[in-house]
RODO-2510 file (C-alpha; in nm, 4 decimals, decimal comma):
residues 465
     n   res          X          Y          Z
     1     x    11,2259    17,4717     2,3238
     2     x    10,9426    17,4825     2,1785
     3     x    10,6481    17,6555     1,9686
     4     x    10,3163    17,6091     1,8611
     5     x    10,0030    17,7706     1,7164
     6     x     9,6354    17,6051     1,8467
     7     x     9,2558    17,6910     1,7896
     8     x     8,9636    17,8439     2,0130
     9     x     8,6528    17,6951     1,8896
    10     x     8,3885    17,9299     1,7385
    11     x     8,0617    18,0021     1,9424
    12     x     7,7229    17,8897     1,9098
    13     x     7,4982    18,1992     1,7908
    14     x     7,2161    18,0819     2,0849
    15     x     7,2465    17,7831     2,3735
    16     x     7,0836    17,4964     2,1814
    17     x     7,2724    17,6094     1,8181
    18     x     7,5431    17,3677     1,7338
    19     x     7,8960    17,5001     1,7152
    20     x     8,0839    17,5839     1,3757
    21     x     8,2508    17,2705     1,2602
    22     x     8,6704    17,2974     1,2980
    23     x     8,9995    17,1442     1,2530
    24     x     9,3161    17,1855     1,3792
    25     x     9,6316    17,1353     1,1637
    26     x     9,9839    17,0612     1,2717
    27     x    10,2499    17,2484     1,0822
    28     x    10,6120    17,1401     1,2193
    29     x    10,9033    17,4530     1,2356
    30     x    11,0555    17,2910     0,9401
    31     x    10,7521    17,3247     0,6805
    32     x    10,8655    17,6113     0,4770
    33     x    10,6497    17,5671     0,2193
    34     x    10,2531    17,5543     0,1262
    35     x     9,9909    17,7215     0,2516
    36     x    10,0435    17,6634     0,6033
    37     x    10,4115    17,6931     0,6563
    38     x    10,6809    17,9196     0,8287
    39     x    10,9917    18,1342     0,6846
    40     x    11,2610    18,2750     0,8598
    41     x    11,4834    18,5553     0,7961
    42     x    11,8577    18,6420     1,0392
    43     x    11,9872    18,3702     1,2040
    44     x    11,7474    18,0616     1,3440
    45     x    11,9577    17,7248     1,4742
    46     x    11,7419    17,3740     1,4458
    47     x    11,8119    17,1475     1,6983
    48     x    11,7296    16,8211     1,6254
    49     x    11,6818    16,5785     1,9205
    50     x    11,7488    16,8879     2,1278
    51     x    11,4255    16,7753     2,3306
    52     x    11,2149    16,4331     2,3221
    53     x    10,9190    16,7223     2,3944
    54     x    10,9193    16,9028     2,0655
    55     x    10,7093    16,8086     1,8060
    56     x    10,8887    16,5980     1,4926
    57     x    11,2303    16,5945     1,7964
    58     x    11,3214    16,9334     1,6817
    59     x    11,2402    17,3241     1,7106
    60     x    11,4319    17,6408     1,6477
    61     x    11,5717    17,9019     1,8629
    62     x    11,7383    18,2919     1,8116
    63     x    11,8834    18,4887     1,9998
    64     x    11,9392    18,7253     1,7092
    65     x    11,8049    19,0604     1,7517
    66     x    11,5734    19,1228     1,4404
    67     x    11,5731    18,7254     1,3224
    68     x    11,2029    18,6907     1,2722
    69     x    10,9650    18,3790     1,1808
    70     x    10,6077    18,4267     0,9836
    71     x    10,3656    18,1403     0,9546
    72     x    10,1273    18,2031     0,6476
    73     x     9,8388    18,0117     0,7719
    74     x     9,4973    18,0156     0,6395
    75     x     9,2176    17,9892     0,9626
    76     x     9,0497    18,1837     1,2186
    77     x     9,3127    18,1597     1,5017
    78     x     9,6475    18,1162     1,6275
    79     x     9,8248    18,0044     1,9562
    80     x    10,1913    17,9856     1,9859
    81     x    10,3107    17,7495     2,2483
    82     x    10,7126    17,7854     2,3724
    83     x    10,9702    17,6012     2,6427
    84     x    10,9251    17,9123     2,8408
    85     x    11,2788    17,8825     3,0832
    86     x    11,5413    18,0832     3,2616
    87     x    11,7394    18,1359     2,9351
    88     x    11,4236    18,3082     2,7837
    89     x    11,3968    18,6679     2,6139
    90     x    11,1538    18,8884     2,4851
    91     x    10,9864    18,8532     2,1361
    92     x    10,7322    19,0704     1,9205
    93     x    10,4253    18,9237     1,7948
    94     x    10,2216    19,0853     1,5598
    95     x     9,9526    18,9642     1,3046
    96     x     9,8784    19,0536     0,9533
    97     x    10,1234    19,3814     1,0410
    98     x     9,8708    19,4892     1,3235
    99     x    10,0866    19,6477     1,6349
   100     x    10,3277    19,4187     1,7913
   101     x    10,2489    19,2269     2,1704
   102     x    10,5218    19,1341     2,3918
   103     x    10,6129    18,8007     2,4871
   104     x    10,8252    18,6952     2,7647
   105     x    11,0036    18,3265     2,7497
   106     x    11,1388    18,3577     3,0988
   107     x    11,0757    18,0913     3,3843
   108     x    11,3000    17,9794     3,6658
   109     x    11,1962    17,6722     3,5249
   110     x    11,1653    17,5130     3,2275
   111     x    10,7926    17,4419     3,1000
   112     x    10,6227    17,4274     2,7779
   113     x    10,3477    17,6465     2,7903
   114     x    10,1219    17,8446     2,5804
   115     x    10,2826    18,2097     2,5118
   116     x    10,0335    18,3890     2,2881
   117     x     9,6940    18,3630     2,1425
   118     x     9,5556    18,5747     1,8513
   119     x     9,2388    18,7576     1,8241
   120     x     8,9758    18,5974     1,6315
   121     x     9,0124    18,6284     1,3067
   122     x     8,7913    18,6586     0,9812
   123     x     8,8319    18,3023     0,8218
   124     x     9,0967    18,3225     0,4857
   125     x     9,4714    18,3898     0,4941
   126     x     9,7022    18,5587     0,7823
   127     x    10,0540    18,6441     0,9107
   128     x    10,1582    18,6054     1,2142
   129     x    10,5532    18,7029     1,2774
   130     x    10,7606    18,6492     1,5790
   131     x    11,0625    18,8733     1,6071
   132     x    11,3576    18,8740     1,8193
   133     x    11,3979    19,1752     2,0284
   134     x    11,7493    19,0790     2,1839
   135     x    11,5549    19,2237     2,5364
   136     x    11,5139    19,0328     2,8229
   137     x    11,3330    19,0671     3,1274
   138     x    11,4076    18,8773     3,4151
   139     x    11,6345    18,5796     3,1471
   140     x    11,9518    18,5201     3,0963
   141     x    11,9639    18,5639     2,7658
   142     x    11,7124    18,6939     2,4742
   143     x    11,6526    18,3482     2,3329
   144     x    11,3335    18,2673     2,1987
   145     x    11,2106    17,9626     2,0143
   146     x    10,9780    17,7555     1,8130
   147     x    10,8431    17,4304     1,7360
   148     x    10,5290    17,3923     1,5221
   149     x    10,1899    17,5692     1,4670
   150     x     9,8388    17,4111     1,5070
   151     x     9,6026    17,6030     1,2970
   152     x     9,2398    17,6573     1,3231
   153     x     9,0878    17,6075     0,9445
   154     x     8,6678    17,6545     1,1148
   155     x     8,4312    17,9685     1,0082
   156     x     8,5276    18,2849     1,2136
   157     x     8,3074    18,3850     1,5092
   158     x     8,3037    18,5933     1,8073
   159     x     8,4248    18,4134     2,1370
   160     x     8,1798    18,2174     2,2861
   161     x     7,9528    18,2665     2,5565
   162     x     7,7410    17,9603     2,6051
   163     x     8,0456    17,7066     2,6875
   164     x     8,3902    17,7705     2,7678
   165     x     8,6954    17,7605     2,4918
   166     x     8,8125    17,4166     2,3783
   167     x     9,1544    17,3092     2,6477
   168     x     9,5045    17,3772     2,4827
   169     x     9,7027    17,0717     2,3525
   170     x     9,8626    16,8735     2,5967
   171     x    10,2414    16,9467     2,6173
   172     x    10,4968    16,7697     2,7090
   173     x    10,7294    16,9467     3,0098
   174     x    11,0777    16,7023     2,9763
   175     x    11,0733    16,8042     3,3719
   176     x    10,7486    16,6331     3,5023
   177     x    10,5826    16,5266     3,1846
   178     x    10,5957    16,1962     2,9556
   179     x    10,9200    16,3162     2,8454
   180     x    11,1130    16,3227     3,1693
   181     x    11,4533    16,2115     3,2204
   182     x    11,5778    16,2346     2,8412
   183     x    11,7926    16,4152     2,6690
   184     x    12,0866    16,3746     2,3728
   185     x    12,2410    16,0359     2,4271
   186     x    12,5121    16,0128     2,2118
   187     x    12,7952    15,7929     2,1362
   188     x    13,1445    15,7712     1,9141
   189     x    13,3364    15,5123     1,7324
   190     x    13,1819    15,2233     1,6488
   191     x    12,8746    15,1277     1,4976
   192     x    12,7633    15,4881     1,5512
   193     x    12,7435    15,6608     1,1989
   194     x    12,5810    15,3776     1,0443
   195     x    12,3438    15,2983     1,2656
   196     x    12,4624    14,9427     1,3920
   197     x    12,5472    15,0530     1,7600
   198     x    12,1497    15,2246     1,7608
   199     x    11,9863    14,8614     1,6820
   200     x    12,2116    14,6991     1,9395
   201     x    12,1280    14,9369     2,1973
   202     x    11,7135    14,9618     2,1277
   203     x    11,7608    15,3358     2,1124
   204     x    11,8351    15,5699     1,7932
   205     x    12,1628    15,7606     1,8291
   206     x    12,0574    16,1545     1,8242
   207     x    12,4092    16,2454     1,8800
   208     x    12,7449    16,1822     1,7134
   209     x    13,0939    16,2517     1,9064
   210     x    13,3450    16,2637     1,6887
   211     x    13,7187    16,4783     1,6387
   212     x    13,9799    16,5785     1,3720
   213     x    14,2367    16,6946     1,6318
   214     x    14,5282    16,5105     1,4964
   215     x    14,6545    16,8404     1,2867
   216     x    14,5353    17,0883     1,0818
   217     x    14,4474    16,8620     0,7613
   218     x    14,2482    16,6821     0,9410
   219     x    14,0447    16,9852     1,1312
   220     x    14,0312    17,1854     0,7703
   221     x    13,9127    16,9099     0,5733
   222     x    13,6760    16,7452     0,8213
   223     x    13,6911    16,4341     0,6224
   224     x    13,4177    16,2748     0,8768
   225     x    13,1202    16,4733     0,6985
   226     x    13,1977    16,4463     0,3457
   227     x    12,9500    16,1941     0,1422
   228     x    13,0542    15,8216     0,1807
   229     x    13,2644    15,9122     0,5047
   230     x    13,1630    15,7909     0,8611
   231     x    12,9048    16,0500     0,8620
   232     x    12,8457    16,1841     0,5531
   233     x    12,5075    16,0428     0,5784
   234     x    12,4444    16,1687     0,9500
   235     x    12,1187    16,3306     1,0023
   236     x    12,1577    16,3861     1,3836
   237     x    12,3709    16,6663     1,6137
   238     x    12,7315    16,6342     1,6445
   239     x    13,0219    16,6839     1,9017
   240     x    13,2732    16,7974     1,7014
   241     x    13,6502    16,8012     1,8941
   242     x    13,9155    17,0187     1,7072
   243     x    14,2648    17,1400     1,8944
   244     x    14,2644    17,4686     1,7390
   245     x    14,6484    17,4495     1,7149
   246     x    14,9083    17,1415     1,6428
   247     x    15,2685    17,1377     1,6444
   248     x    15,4969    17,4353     1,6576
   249     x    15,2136    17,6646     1,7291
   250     x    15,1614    17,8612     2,0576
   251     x    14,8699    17,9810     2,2433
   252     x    15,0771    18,3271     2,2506
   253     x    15,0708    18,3469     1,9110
   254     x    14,6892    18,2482     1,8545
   255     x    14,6020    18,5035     2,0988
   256     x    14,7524    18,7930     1,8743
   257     x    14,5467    18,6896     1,5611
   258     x    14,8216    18,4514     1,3929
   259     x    14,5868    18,1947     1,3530
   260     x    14,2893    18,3398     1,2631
   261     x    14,2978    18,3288     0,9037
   262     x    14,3394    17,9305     0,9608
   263     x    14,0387    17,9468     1,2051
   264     x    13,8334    18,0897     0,9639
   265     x    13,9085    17,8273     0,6875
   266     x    13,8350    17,5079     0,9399
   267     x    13,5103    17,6716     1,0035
   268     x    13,3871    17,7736     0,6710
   269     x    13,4401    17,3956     0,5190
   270     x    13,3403    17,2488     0,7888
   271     x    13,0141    17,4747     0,7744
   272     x    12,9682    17,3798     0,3800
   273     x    13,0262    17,0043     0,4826
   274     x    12,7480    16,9894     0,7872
   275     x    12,5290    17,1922     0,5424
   276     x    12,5531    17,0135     0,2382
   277     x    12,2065    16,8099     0,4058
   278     x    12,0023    16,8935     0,6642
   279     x    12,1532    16,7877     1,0384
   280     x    12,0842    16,8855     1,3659
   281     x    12,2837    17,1181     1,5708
   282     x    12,7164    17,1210     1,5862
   283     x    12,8515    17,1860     1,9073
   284     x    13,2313    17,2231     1,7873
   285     x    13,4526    17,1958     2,1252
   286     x    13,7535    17,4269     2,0740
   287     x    14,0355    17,3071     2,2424
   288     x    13,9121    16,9945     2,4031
   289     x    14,0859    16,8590     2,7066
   290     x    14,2631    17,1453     2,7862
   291     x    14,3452    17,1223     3,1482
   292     x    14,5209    16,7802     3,0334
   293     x    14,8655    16,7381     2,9401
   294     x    14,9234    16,4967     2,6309
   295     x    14,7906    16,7456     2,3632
   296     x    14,9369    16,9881     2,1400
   297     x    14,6638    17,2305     2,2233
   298     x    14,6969    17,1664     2,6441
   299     x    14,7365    17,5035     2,8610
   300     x    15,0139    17,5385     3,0930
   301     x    14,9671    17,8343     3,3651
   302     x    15,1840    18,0814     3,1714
   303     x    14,9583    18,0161     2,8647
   304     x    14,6337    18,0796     3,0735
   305     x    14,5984    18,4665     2,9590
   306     x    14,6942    18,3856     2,6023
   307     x    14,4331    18,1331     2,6171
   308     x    14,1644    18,3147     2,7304
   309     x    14,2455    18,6327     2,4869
   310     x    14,2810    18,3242     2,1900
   311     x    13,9338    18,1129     2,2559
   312     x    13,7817    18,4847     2,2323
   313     x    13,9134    18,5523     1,8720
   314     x    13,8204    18,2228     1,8330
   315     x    13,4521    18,2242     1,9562
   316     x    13,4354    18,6071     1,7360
   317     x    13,4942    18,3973     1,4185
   318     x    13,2650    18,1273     1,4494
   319     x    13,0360    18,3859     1,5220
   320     x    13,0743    18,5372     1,1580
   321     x    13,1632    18,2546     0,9810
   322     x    12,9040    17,9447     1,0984
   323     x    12,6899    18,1352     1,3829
   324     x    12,4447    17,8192     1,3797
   325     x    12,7132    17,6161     1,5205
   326     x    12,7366    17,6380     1,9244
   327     x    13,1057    17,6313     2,1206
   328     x    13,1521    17,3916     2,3882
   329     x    13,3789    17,4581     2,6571
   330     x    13,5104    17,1083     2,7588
   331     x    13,7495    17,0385     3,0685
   332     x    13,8830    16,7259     3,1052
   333     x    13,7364    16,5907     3,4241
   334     x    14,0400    16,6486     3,6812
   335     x    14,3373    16,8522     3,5846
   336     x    14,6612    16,6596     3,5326
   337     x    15,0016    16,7761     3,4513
   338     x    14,9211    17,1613     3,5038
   339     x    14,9392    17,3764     3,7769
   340     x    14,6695    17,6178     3,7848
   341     x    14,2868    17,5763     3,8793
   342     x    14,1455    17,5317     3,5941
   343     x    13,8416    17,8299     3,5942
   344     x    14,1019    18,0485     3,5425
   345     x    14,0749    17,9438     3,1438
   346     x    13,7194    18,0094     3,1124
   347     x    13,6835    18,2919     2,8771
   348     x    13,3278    18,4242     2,9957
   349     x    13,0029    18,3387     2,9690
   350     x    12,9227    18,5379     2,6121
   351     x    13,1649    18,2920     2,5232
   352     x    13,0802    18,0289     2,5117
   353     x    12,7267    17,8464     2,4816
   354     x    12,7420    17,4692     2,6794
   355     x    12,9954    17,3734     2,9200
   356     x    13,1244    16,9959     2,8865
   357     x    13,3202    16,7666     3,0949
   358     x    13,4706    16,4508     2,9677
   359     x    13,4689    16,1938     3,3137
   360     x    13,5403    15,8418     3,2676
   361     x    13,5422    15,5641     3,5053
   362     x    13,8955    15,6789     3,6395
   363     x    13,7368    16,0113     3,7708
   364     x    13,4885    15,7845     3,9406
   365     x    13,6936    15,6233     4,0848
   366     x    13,8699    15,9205     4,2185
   367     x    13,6799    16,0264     4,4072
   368     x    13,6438    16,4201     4,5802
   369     x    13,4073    16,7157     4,4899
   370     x    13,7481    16,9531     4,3988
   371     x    14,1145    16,8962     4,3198
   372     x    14,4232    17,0361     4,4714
   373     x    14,3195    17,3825     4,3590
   374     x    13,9373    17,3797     4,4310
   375     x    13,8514    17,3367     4,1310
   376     x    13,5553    17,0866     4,0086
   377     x    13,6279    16,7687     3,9521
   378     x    13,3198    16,5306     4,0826
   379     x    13,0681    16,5205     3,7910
   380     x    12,8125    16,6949     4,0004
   381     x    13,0432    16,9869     4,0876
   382     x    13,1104    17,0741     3,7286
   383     x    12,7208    16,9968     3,6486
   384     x    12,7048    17,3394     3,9674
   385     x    12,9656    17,5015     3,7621
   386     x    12,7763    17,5396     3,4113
   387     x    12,4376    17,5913     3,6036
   388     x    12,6086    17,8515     3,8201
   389     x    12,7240    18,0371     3,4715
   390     x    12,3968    17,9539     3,2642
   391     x    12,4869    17,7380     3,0634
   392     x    12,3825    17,3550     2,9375
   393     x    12,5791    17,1031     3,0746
   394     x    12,7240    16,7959     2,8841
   395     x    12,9367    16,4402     2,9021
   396     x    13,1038    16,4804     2,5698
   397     x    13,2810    16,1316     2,6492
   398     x    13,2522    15,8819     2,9137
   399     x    13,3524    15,5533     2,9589
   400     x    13,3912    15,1969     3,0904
   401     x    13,7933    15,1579     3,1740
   402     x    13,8940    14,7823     3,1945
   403     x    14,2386    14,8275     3,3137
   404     x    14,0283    14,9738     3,6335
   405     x    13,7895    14,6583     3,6034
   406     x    13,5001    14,5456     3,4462
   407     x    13,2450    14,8116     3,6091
   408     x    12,8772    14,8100     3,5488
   409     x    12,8101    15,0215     3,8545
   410     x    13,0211    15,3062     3,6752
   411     x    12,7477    15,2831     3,3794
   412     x    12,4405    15,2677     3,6312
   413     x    12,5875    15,5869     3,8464
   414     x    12,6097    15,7435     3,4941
   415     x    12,3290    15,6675     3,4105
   416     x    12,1134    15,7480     3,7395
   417     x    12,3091    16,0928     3,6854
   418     x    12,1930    16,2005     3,3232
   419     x    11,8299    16,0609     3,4179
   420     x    11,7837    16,2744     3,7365
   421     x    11,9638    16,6141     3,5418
   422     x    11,8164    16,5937     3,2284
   423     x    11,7330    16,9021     3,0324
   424     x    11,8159    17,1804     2,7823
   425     x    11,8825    17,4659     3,0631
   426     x    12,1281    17,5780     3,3200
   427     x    12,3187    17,3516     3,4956
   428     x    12,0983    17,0434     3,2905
   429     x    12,2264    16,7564     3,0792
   430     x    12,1723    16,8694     2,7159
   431     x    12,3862    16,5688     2,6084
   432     x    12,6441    16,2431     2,6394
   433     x    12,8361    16,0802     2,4505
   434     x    12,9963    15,7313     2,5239
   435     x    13,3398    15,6429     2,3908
   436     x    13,2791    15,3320     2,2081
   437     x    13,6008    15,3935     2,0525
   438     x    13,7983    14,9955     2,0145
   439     x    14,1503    15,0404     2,0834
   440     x    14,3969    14,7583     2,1216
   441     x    14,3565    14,6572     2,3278
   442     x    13,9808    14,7199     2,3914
   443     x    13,9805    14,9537     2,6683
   444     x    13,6366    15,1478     2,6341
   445     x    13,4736    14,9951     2,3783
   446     x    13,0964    14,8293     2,4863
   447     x    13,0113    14,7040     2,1352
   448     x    13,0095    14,4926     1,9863
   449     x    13,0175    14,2845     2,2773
   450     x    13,2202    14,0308     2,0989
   451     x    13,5062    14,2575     2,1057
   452     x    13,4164    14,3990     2,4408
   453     x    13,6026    14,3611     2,7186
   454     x    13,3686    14,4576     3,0020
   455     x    13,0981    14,2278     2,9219
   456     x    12,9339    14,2513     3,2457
   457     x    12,9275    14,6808     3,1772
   458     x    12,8391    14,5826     2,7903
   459     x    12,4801    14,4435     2,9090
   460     x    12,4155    14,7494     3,2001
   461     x    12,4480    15,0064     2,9192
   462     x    12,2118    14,7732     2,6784
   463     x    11,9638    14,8016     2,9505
   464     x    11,9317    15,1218     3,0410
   465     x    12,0043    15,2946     2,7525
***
């Protein structure tokens, strides 16, 4: 998502009189200061490496009614440029407090267009806001977005007459454009946090997976983020897998509230931690795994309801406490151990803002579209289930599984999958992450490739990603 502001060149006063002389100037969403900078007031989330289309990898979104952004600017004109999509709302515009003009962000598909254009303006200092109006026409939600401004700094002038206005900048649509096929490919374990598995690979890292499920210490302190810690120096977006409860707790009693004073703690340090420098976005995935049956936090069928009512309370708090942080819904990739299909858990689509499915080389290997119960459980079925609820779709971990062979075609099928789905809306892959986690011994892990197991695999993922 994406937003920009361009220039119209002034006209010529006769045929044969040479044009005012003009410049355009880039400002990125994150300038906040100087003449030619944004601020933003309510809730804005950046997104870094959301999109290799946005300008600087990163832009801002809301979906907050009120949440405005002003660029000060000092020029003649404006044109604000946005991923107009099928997630897109309705936003005001206005300049220097003149009446507002409707813009709608809707498209069945996702392009990066040009949304408004100001009048021509007297050459000095303006304001242009854009304000959430939580409306939406024909979206799914009122989301809007942006990404950077390109300001005209030329003399004023009327519009001319004698040639046509100069083209808008060339964008980049991640569906057709120079952009296509990309999106957050992420990894865990290691090498990741500083760096070392990037170089290796040819390809920065714009996402980290990473969990503190193990028990409560580990969720409240989130000992990953704090300064000298695996990434404590992370700059990028995060997967971040907590159970939400440990041993001796039920999913009974987190449904009636008996947890929520603990839920509330986890999220405001973790919140301080991923603040304490500037990152990209945190998708925290409650409950990870669910549908599984080797975790404290797994749902049997009687717990189904108390689930539901619990990831609710849940998604409430996060919602007051760090409401730049998105929830991630995340199945594992067939249901094992549990008798129940598992859609029955999903709270609701207000609830919850990308669904995620972790699939490694076993679920390949298993083959079938559904389980037992109908339920998804090929990677493009659940890919149909989050575009058939709105929402992102994502690989939070995949893998290479040696005790199943030594399987480079699992890592090209993977690939050829995020390639040909690629993209930030409904039913597209926002992210990935590959567990490059070394366990002994060394069943996922790709690097280093001295410690690999599945050489063969090691080299396919080098190469294509």
């Amino acid at each position: 998502m994406v937003l920009a502001i361009a220039l119209v060149m002034g006209m010529a006063s006769s045929p044969v009189q040479a044009a005012p002389q003009t410049s355009n100037i880039d400002v990125d969403d994150a300038v906040t200061s100087g003449t030619n900078s944004f601020t933003y007031s309510g809730l804005w989330v950046n997104c870094g490496a959301c999109n290799s289309g946005a300008f600087s990898n990163s832009f801002r979104y809301s979906y907050s009614p009120g949440a405005n952004a002003t660029l000060s600017f000092s020029g003649t004109q404006a044109t604000l440029y946005g991923y107009r999509e099928r997630t897109g709302g309705i936003a005001n515009v206005s300049v220097d407090n003149g009446p507002p003009v409707q813009v709608d962000y809707y498209s069945a598909d996702q392009k990066l267009v040009e949304v408004y254009k100001s009048p021509v303006l007297k050459s000095g200092l303006h304001r242009l806001t854009l304000t959430v109006t939580g409306k939406r026409g024909a979206g799914v939600s009122p989301t809007i977005n942006i990404d950077r401004a390109v300001i005209e700094s030329g003399a004023g002038s009327l519009p001319p007459t004698t040639a046509p206005p100069a083209a808008a900048p060339p964008v980049d649509n991640p569906a057709t454009g120079p952009g296509a096929g990309r999106w957050m490919s992420g990894a865990s374990g290691e090498g990741v946090g500083n760096g070392e598995f990037g170089v290796w690979r040819g390809t920065t890292v714009p996402l980290a997976v990473t969990w503190s499920d193990i028990s409560f210490d580990a969720a409240v302190n989130s000992y990953q983020f704090e300064p000298g810690a695996e990434y404590g120096s992370w700059t990028g977006s995060a997967d971040w897998a907590f159970g939400g409860i440990w041993a001796g707790d039920t999913w009974s009693a987190a449904a009636s509230g008996a947890y929520d004073s603990r839920w509330s703690q986890i999220l405001s340090n973790l919140k301080n931690k991923w603040q304490a420098k500037q990152r990209g976005t945190l998708y925290i995935r409650f409950a990870h795994e669910m549908n599984g049956n080797w975790s404290n936090h797994s749902v049997s069928a009687s717990d189904a309801k108390y689930f539901v009512t619990a990831w609710k309370r849940f998604y409430a708090i996060k919602q007051r406490v760090f409401p730049g942080a998105r929830v991630t819904f995340s199945t594992n990739g067939n249901t094992v151990g549990q008798q129940y299909d598992w859609r029955t858990l999903w709270p609701g689509d207000a609830f919850v803002d990308v669904y995620s499915t972790d699939w490694y080389a076993a679920h390949w290997k298993l083959g079938g579209s559904t389980d037992r119960f109908g339920a998804p459980q090929g990677l493009e079925q659940h890919r149909l289930f989050a575009k058939e609820h709105g929402k992102p779709f994502a690989v939070s971990e995949w893998g290479n599984q040696v005790e199943n062979g030594d399987q480079p075609k699992y890592v090209e099928y993977m690939h050829d999958f995020f390639t040909r789905n690629a993209g930030t809306g409904a039913g597209q892959l926002l992210y990935e992450g590959y567990f490059n986690v070394i366990w002994t011994p060394n069943t996922f892990g790709l690097f280093p490739e001295s410690k690999s197991l599945a050489r063969n695999a090691s080299a396919k993922y080098r190469d294509l990603f």
